[in-house]
Each structure stands twice: as C-alpha cells, then as structure tokens.
Kinemage of the C-alpha trace (Angstrom):
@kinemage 1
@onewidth
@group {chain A} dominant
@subgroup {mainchain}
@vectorlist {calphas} color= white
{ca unk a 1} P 0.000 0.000 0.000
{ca unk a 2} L 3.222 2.522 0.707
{ca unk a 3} L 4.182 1.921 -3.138
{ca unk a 4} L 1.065 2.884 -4.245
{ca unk a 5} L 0.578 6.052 -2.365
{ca unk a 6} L 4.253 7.034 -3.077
{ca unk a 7} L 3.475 6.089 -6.833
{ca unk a 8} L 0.279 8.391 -6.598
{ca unk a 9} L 2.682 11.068 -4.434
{ca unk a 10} L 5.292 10.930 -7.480
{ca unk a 11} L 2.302 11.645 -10.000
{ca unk a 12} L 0.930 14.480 -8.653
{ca unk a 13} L 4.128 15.865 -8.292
{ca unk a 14} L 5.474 15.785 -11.357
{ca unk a 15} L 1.576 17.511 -12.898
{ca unk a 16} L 2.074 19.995 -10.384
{ca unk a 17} L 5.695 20.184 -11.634
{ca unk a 18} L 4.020 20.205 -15.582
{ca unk a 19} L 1.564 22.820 -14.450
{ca unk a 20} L 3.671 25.205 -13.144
{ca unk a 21} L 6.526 25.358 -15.317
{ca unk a 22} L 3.670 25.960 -18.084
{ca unk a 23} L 1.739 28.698 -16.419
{ca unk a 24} L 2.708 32.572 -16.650
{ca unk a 25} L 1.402 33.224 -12.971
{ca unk a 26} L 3.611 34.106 -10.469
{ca unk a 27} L 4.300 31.422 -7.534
{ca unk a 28} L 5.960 33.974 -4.607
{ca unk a 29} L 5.895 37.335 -3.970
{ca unk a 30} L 9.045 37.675 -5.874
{ca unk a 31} L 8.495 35.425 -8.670
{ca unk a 32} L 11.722 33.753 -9.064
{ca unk a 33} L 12.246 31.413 -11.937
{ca unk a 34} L 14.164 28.923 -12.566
{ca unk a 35} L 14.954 30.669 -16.239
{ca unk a 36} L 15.133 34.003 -14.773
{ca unk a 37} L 17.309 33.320 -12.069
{ca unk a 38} L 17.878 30.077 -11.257
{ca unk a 39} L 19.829 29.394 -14.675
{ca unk a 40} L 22.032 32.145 -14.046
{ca unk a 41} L 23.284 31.123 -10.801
{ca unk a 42} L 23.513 27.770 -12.112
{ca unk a 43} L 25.502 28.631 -15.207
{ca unk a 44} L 27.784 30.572 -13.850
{ca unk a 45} L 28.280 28.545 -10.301
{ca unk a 46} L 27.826 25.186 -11.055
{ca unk a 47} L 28.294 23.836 -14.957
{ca unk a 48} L 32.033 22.862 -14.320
{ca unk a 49} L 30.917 20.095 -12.430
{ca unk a 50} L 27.483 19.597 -13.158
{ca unk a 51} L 26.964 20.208 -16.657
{ca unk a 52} L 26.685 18.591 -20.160
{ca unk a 53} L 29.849 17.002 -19.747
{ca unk a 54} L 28.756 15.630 -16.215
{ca unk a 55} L 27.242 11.672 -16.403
{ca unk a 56} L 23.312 11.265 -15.737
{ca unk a 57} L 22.034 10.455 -12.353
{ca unk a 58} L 22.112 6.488 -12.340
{ca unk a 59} L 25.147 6.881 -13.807
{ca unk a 60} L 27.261 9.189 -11.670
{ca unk a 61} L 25.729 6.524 -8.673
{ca unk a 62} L 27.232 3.576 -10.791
{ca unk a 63} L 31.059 5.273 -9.663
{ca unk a 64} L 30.816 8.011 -7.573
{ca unk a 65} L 35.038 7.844 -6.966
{ca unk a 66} L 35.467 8.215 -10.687
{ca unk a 67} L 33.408 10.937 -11.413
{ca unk a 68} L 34.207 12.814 -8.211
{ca unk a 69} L 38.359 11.829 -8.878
{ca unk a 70} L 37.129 13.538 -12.129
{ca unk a 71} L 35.205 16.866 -10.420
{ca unk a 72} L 32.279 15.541 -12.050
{ca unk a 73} L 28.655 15.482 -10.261
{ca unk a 74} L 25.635 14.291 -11.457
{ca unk a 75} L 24.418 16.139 -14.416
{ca unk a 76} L 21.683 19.222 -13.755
{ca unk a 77} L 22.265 21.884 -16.453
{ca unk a 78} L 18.883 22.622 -17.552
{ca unk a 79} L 15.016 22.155 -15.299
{ca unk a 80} L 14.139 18.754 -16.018
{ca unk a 81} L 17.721 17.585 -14.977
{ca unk a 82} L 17.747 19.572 -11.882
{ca unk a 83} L 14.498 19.385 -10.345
{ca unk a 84} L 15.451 15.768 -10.155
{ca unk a 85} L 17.398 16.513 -7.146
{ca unk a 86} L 14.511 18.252 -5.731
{ca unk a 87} L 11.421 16.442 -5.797
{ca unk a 88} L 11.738 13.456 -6.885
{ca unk a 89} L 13.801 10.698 -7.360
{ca unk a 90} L 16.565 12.642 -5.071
{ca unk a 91} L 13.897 14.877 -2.800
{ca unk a 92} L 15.577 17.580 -0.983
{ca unk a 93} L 19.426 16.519 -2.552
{ca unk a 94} L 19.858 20.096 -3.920
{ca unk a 95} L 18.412 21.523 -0.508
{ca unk a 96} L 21.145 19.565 1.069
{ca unk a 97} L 23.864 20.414 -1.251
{ca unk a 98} L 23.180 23.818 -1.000
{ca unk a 99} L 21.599 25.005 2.386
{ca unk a 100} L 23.905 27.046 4.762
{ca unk a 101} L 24.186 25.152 8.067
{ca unk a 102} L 20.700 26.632 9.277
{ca unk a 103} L 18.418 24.089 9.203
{ca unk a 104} L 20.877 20.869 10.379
{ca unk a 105} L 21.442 19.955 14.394
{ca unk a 106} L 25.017 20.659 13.657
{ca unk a 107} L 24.832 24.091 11.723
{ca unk a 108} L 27.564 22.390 9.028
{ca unk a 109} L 26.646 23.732 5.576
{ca unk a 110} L 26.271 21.618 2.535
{ca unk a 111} L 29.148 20.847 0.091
{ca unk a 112} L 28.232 22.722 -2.665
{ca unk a 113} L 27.111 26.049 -0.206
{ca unk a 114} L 30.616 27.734 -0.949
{ca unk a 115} L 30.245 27.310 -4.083
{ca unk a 116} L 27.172 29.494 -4.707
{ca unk a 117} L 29.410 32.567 -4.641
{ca unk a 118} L 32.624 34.434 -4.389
{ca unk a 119} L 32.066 35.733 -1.068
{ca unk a 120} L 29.498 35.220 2.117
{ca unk a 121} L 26.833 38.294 0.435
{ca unk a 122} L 27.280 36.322 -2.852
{ca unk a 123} L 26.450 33.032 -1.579
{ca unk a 124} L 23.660 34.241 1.052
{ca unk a 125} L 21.697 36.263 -1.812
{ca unk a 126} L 21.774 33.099 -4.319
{ca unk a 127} L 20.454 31.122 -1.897
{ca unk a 128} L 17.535 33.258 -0.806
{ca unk a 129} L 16.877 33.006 -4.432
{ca unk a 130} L 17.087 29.211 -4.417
{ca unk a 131} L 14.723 28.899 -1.428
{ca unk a 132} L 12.651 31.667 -2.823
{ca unk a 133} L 12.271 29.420 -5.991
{ca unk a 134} L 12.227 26.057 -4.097
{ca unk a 135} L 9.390 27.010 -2.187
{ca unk a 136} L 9.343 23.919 0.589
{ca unk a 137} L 13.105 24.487 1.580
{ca unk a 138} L 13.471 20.593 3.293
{ca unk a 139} L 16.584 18.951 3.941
{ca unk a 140} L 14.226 15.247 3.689
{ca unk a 141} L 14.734 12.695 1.713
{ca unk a 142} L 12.176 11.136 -0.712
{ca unk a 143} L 11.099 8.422 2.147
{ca unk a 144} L 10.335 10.872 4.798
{ca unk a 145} L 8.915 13.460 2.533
{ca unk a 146} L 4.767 14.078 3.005
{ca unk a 147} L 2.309 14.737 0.340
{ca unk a 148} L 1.803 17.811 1.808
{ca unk a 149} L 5.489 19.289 1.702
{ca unk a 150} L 5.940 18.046 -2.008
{ca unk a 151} L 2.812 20.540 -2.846
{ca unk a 152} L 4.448 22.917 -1.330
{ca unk a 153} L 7.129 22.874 -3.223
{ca unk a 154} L 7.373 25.780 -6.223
{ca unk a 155} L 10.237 25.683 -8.580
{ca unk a 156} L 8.566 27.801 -11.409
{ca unk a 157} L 10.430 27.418 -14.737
C-alpha cells in the first residue's frame, strides 16, 4: 500500500511540476524562476561540475570515486535535470547540497554552499533566491517526505 501512495505522491508531483513550469502566474511574492534566475546562478556557479559534460544520475551513482576523482557530479544543467534533485527521485538533494548550516542539528553547511558565490553576500543572496524558488526548503529525503510538503514545493520554470 506505501508503493502505491508514493506512486500516486510521485504523480501528482510531477503535474504539479508540468503545471507550473507551463503557467505565466507568479508562484511567490518575488516570482523567481528557474529561467530568470535560477539558470544564471547555475551557469555561472555550477556547470564545471554539473553540466553537459557531467554523467546522468544512475550513472554518476554507478562510480561516484570516478566521477568525483574527475570533479564531475551528477548532471543538472537545464530544469528537467535539476528538479530531479529536488522532488523526486533525489527529494531535498539540492536543498542539502546547498543550504547554509541553518536548518541541520550541527549548523555544518552543505558541500556545494561555498560554491554558490565568491564571497558570504554572494552566496547568502543566491540562496535566498534558491529557497525563494524552491518554495518547501526541506533537507528530507524522498522516504520521509509528506504529500503535503511536495505541494508545497514551487520551482517555477
């Protein structure tokens, strides 16, 4: 019975998902996109390791000391790749990745955190623009994820 209400879970997200990257209307006060000013960030931050050249999900898991020997990460240079490691199959991997030590036991940032700029300003602005465009910021994993945060999550295209 778990399957099929985390089958039904994964459906509705990803029409949610469908719905909003097709509508015009704004999702938060700001309306921050992910190809108004998610991209950006992402371009300029994070495509040396996590671009076109980077291997596919499944496949970066296949040898994770090869790619990483190689400064390669999973791939997530355009929406569809990176809302991956949002929602669903990796919930909350970006929000991990990313976050800056506030919302773990241990206030330890993620990995990638220093990487989202060239100095603290930098890196606290683009990701108050990540959360902004996130929506549900949650550190969970797919497993301990509710229906109820997964709708709350935005990322507008």
């Amino acid at each position: 019975m778990k399957t099929v209400t985390k089958i039904g879970t994964l459906i509705l997200f990803v029409l949610t998902v469908t719905i909003l990257a097709t509508s015009g209307t704004a999702i938060s006060g700001e309306d921050v996109r992910y190809s108004t000013h998610i991209k950006q960030i992402f371009d300029n931050k994070c495509t040396a390791c996590h671009g076109s050249e980077s291997p596919e999900y499944k496949e970066f898991k296949k040898d994770k000391k090869k790619y990483k020997a190689m400064f390669k990460g999973p791939r997530m240079d355009s929406y569809t790749y990176l809302i991956y490691f949002v929602g669903w199959p990796d919930t909350g991997a970006l929000m991990r990745r990313l976050d800056d030590g506030e919302n773990t036991k241990d206030g330890k940032p993620g990995n990638m955190y220093q990487y989202l700029g060239d100095n603290d300003k930098e890196r606290r602005d683009n990701l108050k623009l990540f959360k902004k465009w996130v929506g549900n910021w949650s550190l969970k994993r797919w497993q301990a994820t509710t229906k109820d945060e997964l709708n709350k999550i935005k990322i507008d295209y």
